[in-house]
N, C-alpha and C positions, 0 to 999 in steps of 0.2 A: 151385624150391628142391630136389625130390626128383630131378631129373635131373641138379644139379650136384654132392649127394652121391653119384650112383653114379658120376658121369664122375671122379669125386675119389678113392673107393673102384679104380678100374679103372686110373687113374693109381697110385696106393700099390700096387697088384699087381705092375703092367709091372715098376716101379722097382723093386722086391725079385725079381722075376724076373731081370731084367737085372742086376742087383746081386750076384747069388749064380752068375748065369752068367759076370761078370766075376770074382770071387774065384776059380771054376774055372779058368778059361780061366790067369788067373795063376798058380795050383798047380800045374798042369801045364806051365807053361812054365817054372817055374823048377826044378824036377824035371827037366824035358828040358835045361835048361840045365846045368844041375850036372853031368847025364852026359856031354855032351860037352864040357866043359871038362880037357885032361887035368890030370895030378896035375903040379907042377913039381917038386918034389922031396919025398923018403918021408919028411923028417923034420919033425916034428909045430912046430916051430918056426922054419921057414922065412919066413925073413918079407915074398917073394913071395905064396905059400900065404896070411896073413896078412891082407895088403893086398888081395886078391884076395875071398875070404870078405866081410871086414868091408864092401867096395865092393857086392860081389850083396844083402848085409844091408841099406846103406843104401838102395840103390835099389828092395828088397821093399820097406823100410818109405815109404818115400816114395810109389810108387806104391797098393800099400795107403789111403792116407789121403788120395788124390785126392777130390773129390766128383765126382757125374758131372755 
């Protein structure tokens, strides 16, 4: 009983280890993404510009709320 709480304890770790190594790994790549996407045109209403943003938005929040 006491070796299945610690193998349980050791699992809850890994998964919050990995868990917080995937939210990085994502922060970073959508930062490195952002910079290389260039700008398509300077005005704040373009609605390229737009469709484009709101697309990297949905796909943050989508991946975001994957379970592993």
């Amino acid at each position: 009983m006491e070796s299945n709480f610690l193998t349980d304890a050791i699992a809850d770790e890994m998964n919050q280890d990995f868990s917080e190594y995937v939210a990085n790994l994502q922060l970073h790549m959508t930062l490195q993404a952002r910079n290389l996407v260039p700008p398509l045109k300077q005005t704040l209403f373009d609605s390229r510009q737009q469709l484009l943003h709101q697309t990297q938005a949905n796909f943050e929040k989508l991946v975001s709320r994957q379970g592993l």
